[in-house]
C-alpha positions as CSV (number, residue, x, y, z in Angstrom):
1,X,-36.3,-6.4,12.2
2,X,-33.2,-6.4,9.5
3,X,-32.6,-2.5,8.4
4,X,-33.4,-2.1,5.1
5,X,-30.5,-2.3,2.6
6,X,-29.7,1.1,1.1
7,X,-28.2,1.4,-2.6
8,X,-25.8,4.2,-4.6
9,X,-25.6,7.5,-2.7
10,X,-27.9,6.6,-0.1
11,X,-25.5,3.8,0.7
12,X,-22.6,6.5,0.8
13,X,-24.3,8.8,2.9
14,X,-25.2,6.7,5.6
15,X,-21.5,6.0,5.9
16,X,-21.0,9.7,6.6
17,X,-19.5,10.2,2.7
18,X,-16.2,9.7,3.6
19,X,-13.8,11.1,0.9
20,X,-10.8,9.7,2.0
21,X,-10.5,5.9,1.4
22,X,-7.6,3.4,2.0
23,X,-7.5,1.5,-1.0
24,X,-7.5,-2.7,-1.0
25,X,-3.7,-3.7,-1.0
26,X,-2.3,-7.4,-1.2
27,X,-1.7,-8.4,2.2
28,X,-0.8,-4.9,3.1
29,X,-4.7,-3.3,3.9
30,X,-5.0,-5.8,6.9
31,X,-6.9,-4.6,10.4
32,X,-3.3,-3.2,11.9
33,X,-2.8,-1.4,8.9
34,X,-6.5,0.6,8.7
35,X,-5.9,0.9,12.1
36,X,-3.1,2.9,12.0
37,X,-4.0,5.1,9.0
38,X,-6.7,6.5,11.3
39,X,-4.7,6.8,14.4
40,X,-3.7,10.1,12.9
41,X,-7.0,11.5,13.1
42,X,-8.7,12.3,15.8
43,X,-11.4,9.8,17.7
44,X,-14.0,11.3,16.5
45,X,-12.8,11.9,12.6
46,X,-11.6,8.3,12.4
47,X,-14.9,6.7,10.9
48,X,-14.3,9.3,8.0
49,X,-11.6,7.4,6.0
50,X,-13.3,4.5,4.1
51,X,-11.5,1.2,4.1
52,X,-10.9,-1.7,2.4
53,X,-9.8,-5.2,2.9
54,X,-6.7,-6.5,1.0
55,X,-7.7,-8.4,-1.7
56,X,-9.0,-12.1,-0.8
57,X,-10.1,-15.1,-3.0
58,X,-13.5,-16.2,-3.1
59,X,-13.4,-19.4,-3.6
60,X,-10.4,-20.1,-1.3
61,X,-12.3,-18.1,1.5
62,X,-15.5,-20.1,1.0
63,X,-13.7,-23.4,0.9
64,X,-11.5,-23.3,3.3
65,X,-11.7,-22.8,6.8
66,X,-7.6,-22.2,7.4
67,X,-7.3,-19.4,5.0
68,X,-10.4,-17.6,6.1
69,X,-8.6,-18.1,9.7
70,X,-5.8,-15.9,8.6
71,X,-7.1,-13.7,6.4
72,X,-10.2,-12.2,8.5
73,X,-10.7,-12.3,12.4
74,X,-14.0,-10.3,13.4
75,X,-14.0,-12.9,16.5
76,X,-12.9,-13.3,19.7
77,X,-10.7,-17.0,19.8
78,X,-11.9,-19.1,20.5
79,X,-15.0,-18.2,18.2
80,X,-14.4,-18.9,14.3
81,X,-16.2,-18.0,10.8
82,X,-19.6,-19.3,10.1
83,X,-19.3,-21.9,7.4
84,X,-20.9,-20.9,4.3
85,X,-24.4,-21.5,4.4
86,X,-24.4,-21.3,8.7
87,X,-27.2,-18.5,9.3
88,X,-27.8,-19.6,12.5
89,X,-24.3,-19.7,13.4
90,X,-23.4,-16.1,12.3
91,X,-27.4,-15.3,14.4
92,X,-25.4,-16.8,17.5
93,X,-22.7,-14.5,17.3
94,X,-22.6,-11.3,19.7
95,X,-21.2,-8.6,17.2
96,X,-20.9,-6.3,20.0
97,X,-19.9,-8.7,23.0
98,X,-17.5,-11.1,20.5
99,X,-15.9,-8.5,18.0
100,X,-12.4,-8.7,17.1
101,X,-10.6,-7.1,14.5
102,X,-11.3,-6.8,11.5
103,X,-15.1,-5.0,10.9
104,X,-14.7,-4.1,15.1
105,X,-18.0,-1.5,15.1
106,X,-15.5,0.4,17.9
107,X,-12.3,0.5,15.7
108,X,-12.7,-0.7,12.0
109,X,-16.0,0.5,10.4
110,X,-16.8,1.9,7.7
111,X,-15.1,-1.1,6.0
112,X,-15.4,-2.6,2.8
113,X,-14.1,-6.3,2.7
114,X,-12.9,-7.1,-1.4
115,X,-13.2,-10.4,-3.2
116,X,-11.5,-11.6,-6.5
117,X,-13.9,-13.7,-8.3
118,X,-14.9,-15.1,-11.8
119,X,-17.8,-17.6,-9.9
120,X,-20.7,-16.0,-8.9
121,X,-22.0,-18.7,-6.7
122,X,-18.6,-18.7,-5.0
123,X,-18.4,-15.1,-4.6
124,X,-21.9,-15.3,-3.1
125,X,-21.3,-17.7,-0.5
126,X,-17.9,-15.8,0.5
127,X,-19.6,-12.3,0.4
128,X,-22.7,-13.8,2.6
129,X,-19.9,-15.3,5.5
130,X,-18.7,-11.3,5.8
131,X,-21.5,-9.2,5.4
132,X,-21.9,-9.2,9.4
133,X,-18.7,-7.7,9.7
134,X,-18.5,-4.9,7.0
135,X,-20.6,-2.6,5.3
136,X,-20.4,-3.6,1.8
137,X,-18.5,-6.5,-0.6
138,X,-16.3,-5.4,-3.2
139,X,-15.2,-6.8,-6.6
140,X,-11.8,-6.9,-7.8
141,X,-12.1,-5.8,-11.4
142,X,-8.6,-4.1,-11.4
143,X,-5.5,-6.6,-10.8
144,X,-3.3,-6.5,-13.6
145,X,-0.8,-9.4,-12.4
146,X,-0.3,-12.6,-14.0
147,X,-1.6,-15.1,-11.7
148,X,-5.0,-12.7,-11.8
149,X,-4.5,-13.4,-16.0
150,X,-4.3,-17.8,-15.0
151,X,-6.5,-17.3,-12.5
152,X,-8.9,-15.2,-14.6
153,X,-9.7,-12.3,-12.5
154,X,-9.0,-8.8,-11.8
155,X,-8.8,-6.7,-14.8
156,X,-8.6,-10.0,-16.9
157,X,-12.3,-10.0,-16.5
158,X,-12.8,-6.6,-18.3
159,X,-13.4,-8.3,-22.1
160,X,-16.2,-10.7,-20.2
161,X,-18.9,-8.1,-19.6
162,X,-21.4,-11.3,-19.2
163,X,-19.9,-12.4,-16.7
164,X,-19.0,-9.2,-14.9
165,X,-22.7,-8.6,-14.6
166,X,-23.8,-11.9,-13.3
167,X,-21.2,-11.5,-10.5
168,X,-22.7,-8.2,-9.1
169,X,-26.0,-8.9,-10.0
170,X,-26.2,-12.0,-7.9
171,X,-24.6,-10.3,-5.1
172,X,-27.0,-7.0,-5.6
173,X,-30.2,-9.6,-5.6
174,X,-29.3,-11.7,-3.0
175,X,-27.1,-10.0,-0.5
176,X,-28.0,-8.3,2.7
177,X,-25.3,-5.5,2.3
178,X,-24.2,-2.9,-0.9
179,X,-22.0,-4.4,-3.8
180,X,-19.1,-2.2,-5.2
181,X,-16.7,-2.7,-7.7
182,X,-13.3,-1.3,-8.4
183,X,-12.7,-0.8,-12.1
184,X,-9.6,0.1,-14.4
185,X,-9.7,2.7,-17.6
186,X,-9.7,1.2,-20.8
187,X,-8.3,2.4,-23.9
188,X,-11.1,4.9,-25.0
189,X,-13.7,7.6,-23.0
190,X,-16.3,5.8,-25.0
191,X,-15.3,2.0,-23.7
192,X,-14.7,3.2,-20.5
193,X,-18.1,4.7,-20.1
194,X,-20.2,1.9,-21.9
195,X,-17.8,-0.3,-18.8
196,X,-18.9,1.9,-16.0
197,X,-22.5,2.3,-16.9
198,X,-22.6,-1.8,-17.3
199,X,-21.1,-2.2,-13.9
200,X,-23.7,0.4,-12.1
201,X,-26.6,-1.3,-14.4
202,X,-25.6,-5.0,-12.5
203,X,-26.1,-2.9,-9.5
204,X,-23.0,-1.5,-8.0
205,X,-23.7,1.1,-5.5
206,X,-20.7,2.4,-5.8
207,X,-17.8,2.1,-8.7
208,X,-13.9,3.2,-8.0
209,X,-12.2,4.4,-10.9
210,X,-8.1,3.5,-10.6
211,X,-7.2,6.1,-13.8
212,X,-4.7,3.8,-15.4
213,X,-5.0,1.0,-17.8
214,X,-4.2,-2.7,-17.3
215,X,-1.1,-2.7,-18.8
216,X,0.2,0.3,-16.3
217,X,2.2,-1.3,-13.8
218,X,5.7,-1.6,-12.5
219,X,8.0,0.5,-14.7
220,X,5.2,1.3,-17.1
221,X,3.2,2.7,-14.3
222,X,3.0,6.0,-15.6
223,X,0.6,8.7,-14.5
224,X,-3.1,8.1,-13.8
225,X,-5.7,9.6,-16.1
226,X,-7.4,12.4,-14.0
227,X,-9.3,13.7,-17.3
228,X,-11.0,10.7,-18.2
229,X,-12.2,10.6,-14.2
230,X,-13.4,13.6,-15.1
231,X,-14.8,12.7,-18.4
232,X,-16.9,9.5,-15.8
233,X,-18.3,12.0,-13.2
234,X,-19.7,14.0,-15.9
235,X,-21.1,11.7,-18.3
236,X,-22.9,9.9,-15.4
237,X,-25.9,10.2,-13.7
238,X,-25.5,12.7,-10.8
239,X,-26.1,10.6,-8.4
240,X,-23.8,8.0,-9.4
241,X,-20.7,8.1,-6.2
242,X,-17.2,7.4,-8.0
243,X,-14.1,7.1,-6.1
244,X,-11.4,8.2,-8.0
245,X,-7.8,6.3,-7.4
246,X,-4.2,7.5,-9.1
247,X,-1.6,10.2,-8.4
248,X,-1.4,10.4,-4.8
249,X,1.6,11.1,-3.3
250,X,0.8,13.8,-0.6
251,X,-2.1,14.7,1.7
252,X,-2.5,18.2,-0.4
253,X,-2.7,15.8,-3.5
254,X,-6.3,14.7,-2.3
255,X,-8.2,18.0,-2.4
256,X,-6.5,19.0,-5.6
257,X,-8.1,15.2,-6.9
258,X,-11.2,16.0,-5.9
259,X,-11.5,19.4,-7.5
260,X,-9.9,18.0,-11.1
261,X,-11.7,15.0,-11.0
262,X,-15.6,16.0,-9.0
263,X,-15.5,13.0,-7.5
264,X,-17.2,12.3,-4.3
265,X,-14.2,10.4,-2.5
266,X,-9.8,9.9,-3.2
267,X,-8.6,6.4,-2.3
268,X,-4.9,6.0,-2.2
269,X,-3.0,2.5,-2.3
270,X,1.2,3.2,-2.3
271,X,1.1,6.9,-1.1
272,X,-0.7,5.2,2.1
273,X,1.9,2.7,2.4
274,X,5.0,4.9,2.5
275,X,3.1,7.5,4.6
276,X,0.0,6.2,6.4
277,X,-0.8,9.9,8.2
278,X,-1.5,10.8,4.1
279,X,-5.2,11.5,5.4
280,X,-4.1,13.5,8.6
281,X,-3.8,17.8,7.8
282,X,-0.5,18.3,9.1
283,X,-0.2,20.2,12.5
284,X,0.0,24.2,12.4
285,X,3.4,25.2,12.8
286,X,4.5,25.2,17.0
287,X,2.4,22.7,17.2
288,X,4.6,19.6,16.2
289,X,5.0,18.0,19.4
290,X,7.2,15.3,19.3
291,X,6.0,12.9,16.1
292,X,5.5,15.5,13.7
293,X,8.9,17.3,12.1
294,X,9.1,20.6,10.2
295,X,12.5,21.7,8.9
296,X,13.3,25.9,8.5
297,X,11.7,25.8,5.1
298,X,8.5,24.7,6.2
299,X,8.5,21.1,5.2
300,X,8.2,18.5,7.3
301,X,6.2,14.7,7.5
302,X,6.2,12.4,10.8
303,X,8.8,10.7,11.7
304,X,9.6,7.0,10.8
305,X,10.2,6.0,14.8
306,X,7.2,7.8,16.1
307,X,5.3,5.8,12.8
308,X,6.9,2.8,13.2
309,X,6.4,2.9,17.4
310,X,2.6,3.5,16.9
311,X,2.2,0.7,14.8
312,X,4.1,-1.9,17.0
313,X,1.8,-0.7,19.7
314,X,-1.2,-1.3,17.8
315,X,0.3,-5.1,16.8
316,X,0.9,-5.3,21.0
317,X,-1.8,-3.8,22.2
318,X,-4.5,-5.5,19.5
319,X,-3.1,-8.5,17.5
320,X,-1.3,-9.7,20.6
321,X,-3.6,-8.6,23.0
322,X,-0.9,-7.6,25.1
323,X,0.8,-4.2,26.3
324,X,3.5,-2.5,24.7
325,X,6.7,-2.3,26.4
326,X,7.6,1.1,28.2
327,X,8.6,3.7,26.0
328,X,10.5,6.8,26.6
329,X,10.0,9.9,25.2
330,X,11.2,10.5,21.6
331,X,13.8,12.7,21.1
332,X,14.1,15.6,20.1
333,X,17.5,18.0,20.0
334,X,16.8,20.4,22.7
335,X,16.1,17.9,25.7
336,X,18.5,18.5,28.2
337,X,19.6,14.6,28.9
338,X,19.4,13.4,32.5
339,X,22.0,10.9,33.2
340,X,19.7,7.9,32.0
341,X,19.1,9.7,28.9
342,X,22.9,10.3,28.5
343,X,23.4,5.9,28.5
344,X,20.5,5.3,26.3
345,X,22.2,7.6,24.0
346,X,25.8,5.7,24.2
347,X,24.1,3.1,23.9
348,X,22.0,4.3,20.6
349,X,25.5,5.3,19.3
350,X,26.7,1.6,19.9
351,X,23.6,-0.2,18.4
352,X,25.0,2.5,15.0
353,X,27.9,0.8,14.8
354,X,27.9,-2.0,12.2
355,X,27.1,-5.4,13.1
356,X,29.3,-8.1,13.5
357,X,26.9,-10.8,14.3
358,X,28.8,-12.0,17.5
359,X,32.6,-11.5,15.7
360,X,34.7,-9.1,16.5
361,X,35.9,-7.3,13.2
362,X,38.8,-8.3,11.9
363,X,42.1,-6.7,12.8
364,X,42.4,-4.6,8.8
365,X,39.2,-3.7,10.1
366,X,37.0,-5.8,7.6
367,X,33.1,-7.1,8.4
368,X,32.7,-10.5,9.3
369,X,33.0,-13.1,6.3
370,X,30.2,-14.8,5.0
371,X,31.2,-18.0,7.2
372,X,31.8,-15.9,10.6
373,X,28.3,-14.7,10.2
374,X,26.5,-18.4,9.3
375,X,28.4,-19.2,12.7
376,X,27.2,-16.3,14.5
377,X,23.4,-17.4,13.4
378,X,23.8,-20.8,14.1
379,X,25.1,-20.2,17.4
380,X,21.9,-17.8,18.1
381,X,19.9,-20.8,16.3
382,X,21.1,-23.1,18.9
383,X,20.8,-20.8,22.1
384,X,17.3,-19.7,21.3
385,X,16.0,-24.1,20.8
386,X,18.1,-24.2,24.5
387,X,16.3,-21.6,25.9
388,X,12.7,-23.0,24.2
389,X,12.4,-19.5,22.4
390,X,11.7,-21.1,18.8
391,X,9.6,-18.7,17.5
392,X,5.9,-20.4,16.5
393,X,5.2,-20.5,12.6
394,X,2.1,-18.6,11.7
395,X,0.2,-17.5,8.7
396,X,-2.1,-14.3,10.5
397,X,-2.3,-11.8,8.1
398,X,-1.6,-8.7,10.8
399,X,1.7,-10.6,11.5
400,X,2.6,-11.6,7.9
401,X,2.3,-7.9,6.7
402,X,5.0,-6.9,9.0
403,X,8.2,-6.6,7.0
404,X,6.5,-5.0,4.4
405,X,5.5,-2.6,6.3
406,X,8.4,-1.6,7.8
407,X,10.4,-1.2,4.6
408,X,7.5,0.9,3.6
409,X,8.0,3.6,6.4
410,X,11.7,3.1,6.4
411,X,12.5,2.8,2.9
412,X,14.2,6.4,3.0
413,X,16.0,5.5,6.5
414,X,17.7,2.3,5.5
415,X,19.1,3.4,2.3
416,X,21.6,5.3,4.7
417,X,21.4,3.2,7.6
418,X,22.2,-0.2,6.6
419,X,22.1,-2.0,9.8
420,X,18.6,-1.0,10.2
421,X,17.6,-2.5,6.7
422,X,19.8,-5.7,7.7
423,X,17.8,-5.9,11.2
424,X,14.7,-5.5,9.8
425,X,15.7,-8.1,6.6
426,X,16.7,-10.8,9.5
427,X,12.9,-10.3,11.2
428,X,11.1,-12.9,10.8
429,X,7.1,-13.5,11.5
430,X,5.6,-13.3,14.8
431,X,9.2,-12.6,16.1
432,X,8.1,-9.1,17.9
433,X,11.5,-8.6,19.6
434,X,13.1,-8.8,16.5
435,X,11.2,-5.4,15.3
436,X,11.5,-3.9,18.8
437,X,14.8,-4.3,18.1
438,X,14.5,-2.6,14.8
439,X,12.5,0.3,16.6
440,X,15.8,0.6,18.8
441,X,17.9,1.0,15.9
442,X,15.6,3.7,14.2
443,X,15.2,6.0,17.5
444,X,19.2,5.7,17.1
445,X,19.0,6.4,13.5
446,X,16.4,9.4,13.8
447,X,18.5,11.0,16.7
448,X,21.7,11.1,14.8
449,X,19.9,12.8,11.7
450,X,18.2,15.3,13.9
451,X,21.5,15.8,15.6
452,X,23.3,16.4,12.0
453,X,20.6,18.8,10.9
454,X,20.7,21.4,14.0
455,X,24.4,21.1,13.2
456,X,23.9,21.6,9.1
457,X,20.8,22.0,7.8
458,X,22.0,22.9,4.2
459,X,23.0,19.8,2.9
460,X,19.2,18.3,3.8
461,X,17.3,21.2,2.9
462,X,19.0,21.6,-0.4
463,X,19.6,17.8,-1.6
464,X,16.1,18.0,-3.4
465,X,17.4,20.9,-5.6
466,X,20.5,19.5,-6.5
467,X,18.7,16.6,-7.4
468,X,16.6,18.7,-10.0
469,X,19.6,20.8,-11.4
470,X,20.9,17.3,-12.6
471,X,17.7,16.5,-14.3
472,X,16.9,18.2,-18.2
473,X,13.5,20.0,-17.7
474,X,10.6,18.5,-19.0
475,X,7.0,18.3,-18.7
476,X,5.2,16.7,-15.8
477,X,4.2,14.1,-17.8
478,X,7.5,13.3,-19.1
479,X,10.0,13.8,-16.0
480,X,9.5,12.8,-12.5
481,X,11.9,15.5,-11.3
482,X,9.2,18.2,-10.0
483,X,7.5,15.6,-7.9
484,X,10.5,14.4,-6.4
485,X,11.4,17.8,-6.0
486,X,8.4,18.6,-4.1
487,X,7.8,15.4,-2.2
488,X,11.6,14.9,-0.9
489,X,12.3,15.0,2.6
490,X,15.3,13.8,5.5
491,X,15.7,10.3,5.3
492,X,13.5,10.5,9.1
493,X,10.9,11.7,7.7
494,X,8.3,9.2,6.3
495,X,7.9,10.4,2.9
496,X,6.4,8.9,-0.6
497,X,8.3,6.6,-3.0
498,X,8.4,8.7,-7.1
499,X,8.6,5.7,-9.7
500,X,10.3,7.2,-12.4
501,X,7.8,7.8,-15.8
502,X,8.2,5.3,-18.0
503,X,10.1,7.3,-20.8
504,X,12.7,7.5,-17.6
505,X,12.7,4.0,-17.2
506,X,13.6,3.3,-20.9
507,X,16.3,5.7,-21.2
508,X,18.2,4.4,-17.8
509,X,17.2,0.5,-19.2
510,X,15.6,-0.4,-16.6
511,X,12.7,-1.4,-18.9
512,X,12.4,-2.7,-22.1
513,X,9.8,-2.7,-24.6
514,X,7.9,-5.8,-25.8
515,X,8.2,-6.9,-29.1
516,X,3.9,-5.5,-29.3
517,X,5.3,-2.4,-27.9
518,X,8.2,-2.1,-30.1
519,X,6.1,-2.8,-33.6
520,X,3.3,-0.3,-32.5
521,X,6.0,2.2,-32.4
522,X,7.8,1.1,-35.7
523,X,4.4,1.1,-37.4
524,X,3.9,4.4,-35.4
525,X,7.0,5.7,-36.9
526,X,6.2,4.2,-40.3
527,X,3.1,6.3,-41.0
528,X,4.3,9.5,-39.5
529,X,7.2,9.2,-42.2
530,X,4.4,8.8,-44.6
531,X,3.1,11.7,-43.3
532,X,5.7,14.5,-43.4
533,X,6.4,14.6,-39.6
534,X,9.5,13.1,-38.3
535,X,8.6,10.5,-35.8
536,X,10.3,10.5,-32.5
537,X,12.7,7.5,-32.7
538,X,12.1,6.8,-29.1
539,X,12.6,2.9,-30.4
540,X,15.7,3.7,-31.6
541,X,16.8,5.8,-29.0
542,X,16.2,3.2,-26.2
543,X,17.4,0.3,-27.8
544,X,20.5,0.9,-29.6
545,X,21.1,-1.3,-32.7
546,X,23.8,-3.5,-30.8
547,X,21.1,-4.2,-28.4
548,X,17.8,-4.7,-30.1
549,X,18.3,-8.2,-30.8
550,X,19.2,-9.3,-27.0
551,X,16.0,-7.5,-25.9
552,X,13.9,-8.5,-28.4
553,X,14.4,-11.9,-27.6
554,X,14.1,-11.4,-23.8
555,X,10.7,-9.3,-24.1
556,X,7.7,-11.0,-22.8
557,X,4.5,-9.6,-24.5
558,X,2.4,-9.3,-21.0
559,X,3.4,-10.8,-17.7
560,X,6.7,-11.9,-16.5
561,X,8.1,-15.0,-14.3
562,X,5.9,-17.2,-12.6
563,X,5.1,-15.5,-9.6
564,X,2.0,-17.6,-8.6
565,X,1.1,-15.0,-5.6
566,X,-0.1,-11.6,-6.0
567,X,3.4,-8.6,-5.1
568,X,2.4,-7.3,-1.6
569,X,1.6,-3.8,-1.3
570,X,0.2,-4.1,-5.2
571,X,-3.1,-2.5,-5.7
572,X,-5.6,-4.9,-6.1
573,X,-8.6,-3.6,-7.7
C-alpha cells in the first residue's frame, strides 16, 4: 500500500525539518558533491542538510536516454532509468538491493532532484521517472542566464504566471511525491508576495526565496534582500515553510539568516562550493585534529588537502567503486619525521619547484618556451597511446564536476602556488591520477604554509587588516571590505570567495552599465535636480566623458555572448 503523499509543513517535517540545505548548482550539486557536504557531520546528523540536484532539463531528461545516463544514477550498472511511462519497470526495481548514487536511502536522502521546464507534460513525465529516488521535484523559477531567456525558463518564466501554475499544478495533481519551487524577488514587496502566494496556490509544498532579483548576477550580484524574506515569512500563512537563499559566506552566517529572516531553513549555493564543511560547527578549540586549522587569533577553517583528499576518496571509493590509494597522515608542524617522512618531504619540496614539463630550464634560468612544452606533451601524448593509457571519454556528471571543484577549494592556494593551478588546469576528465597528482602538490603546498606560519605568523594573521586600512570606509552595503575582513584566511585554509559590490565593480571598471541602466540614472539625476537635491553623479563618476561613448556602444541591455550552456557552479533556481 503506497504511503500517502504529505503536503507543506507536514512534507517538511517528515524530512526531519532540516534547516540547512545545499542549494541546486549547475553541474556542481552532483551525488559526490552532497556527499561530501555531509561528510562533515556526523553519521547520524547527515540526513539533516537538505539537498538538491543540479539543475537538469526536462524535456532532455524525458527524451533522452544518454543524458539521463549522465546526469542521474540511482542504479546499480548494469540497471538503467525507466523510460517515461515504464511503471512496471521502475515496480521491478529493488530500491534497496539496486541503489546507486544519487537518491541512495543509506547516503543521499533527503534529496530534492530540480527540473527547468516551460512544458508541463514534459516536466511531468521527467518528474514521474525520479520520484522513486528523491523525496520531492523542484522547479527552476530562478536562473537568470541567457540560454534560460532562449530557452524560456528560470526566472524568464516569472512574467508567465499561467503558465507557472499549470506546471506545479500538474505535478501537485498527478505526482506521487511533493512539488517545490525555487523563486527570485521581484522588484516590489507587493509583486513579490502576489508571486509567492500564486506559486503555494498551484500547490508547492514548499517555496525557496533566493533574495535577489533577476538581474543580480555576476558583477551586479550585490547583496541579497534579507528584509523582503522577512517581509514573505510574515505576510504568509504560518504554516507556509520558506527557505531563504542569499548572503552566506560562513557557517555563523546561517543562524544569524534564520533569526533576520524567520525562516524555517538557509540553503547556500557559492559559500558551499568554496567551503563544503559551511554546515559543520567548527571543532572546540584542542580539538582540531589533523583537518581542521585554528591560527593564535582564533580563526581557522579546514584545510584545502584534508578537503580536497576526502573528496577524491569519495570519487574512489563511490563513483569508481574502487579503494582509495594509501594515505599518510597529514601533516602537521610538530611531527617529529621518521626517515620516510623526511623523503616524502624532499620530495614535496621537489614537486614545489616549477615545472618544466620534461625540459630542463634553460641555462639564464628561464621556463620552458611555449614550443619546449608542446614537445614535452606530445611526447607524454605518445607514451601514454604506447602504453594503452588513453584515458576513456566520458560525460558522468560526478566526473565532469571535477575541475570545478577543485578550483573551488583551492582557489586561495593556487593564486600563490601556481604549479598547483597549472596541474590542476592540465586534468582532464576521468583522469584520476592526474588529481592525485594535484593532491600531492597541495599536501606540498599546505606543509610549506604551515611551516612559514610557525616561523611568522604576522604577516598571515595581519594581511586581512592591511587589506582593510587600504579600503575608504563605507557601509556594508556599499564596501565589501568588512566581509573580507572577516572571512579572510591562509591561503590553506578553505575559505569563501567576496565578489566585490557592484558600486566596487564600477569604480575599478570591471563593469559597465547598460545603456537601460545608464538612462535610469540620467533620468534619475534629472528629477533630483528638479528637486533641489544634488544627485549622486555615480554615471558620471564611472564613465568618464572620454569613455562614455566606447561603453555605450559595447553595453548589452541583458545577457552577454552566446554561451548556450548554463556557468557551472551558477545557482540555478
Amino acid at each position: 500500500m503506497a504511503r500517502p503523499k504529505l503536503q507543506g509543513r507536514a512534507f517538511y517535517e517528515s524530512l526531519g525539518s532540516p534547516k540547512h540545505i545545499v542549494a541546486p548548482m549547475v553541474d556542481q550539486s552532483e551525488f559526490a558533491w552532497r556527499l561530501l557536504t555531509r561528510s562533515f557531520l556526523p553519521p547520524d546528523l547527515r540526513t539533516s542538510i537538505l539537498a538538491y540536484s543540479p539543475m537538469l532539463h526536462a524535456k532532455m531528461f524525458a527524451e533522452s536516454p544518454k543524458y539521463r545516463a549522465s546526469h542521474f544514477e540511482p542504479l546499480q550498472p548494469p540497471l538503467s532509468l525507466a523510460q517515461p511511462g515504464d511503471a512496471e519497470q521502475q515496480k521491478a526495481a529493488d530500491l534497496e538491493k539496486d541503489a546507486y548514487m544519487d537518491g541512495n536511502p543509506k547516503i543521499d536522502r533527503p534529496l530534492f532532484v530540480q527540473f527547468c521546464a516551460n512544458d508541463a507534460e514534459h516536466f511531468l513525465e521527467a518528474a514521474k521517472i525520479v520520484q522513486p529516488y528523491c523525496d520531492a521535484v523542484d522547479l527552476n523559477l530562478g536562473c537568470p542566464q541567457g540560454i534560460a531567456r532562449r530557452g524560456n525558463y528560470g526566472s524568464f518564466l516569472q512574467e508567465d504566471w499561467g503558465t507557472i501554475h499549470k506546471l506545479i499544478r500538474t505535478l501537485h495533481e498527478k505526482l506521487d511525491i511533493p512539488v517545490t519551487a525555487k523563486m527570485r524577488v521581484l522588484e516590489t514587496r507587493e509583486k513579490t508576495l502576489e508571486y509567492a502566494k500564486m506559486i503555494l496556490d498551484a500547490g508547492a509544498s514548499i517555496i525557496t526565496v533566493h533574495g535577489r532579483q533577476r538581474e543580480q548576477k555576476g558583477h551586479n550580484t550585490g547583496l541579497a534582500d534579507w528584509k523582503m524574506l522577512r517581509f514573505l515569512r510574515e505576510s504568509l500563512p504560518p504554516d507556509t515553510v520558506i527557505f531563504a537563499n542569499g548572503n552566506i559566506l560562513q557557517h555563523g552566517d546561517i543562524q544569524t539568516c534564520l533569526e533576520e529572516t524567520k525562516a524555517d531553513g538557509v540553503m547556500s549555493a557559492e559559500g558551499n562550493l568554496y567551503d563544503p564543511s559551511i554546515f559543520a560547527t567548527p571543532p572546540l578549540a584542542g580539538e582540531e585534529g589533523r583537518e581542521y586549522w585554528r591560527g593564535r587569533d582564533g580563526k581557522g577553517g579546514y584545510r584545502c588537502d584534508a578537503v580536497l583528499r576526502r573528496y577524491l576518496d569519495i570519487i574512489h571509493t563511490h563513483v569508481l567503486r574502487k579503494d582509495p590509494p594509501p594515505r599518510h597522515s597529514l601533516f602537521l608542524p610538530s611531527d617529529e619525521p621518521s626517515p620516510e617522512q623526511r623523503a616524502a618531504q624532499e620530495e614535496s619540496k621537489r614537486k614545489l619547484e616549477p615545472e618544466t614539463n620534461g625540459h630542463s630550464p634553460k641555462d639564464d634560468g628561464q621556463p620552458p618556451t611555449k614550443k619546449q612544452k608542446r614537445e614535452a606533451a606530445k611526447q607524454q601524448h605518445e607514451e601514454k597511446k604506447k602504453n594503452g593509457s588513453k584515458q576513456e571519454k566520458t560525460n558522468a556528471a560526478n566526473l565532469v564536476a571535477m575541475q570545478a571543484h577543485c578550483f573551488h577549494i583551492l582557489r586561495p592556494l593556487v593564486s600563490k602556488h601556481h604549479n598547483v593551478r597549472d596541474a590542476l588546469a592540465r586534468s582532464r576528465v576521468g583522469d584520476i591520477e592526474a588529481y592525485e597528482n594535484v593532491l600531492t602538490l597541495t599536501e606540498a603546498a599546505v606543509r610549506e604554509g604551515l611551516l612559514e606560519y610557525e616561523r611568522d605568523p604576522p604577516p598571515f594573521e595581519d594581511a586581512a587588516e592591511e587589506d582593510a586600512k587600504a579600503e575608504v570606509e563605507n557601509s556594508p552595503d556599499e564596501s565589501s571590505v568588512e566581509a573580507v575582513k572577516r572571512c579572510k584566511r591562509p591561503y590553506w585554509v578553505c575559505q569563501p570567495y567576496v565578489r566585490p559590490l557592484p558600486k566596487e565593480a564600477l569604480e575599478k571598471g570591471s563593469m559597465q552599465l547598460s545603456k537601460k541602466q545608464i538612462k535610469k540614472l540620467e533620468k534619475a539625476n534629472e528629477e533630483a535636480k528638479k528637486s533641489g537635491v544634488a544627485p549622486e553623479g555615480r554615471v558620471e563618476s564611472v564613465q568618464p566623458p572620454e569613455r562614455e561613448e566606447e561603453a555605450t556602444k559595447g553595453a548589452i541591455d541583458g545577457e552577454t555572448g552566446n554561451v548556450e550552456l548554463p556557468k557551472e557552479g551558477m545557482v540555478a533556481g
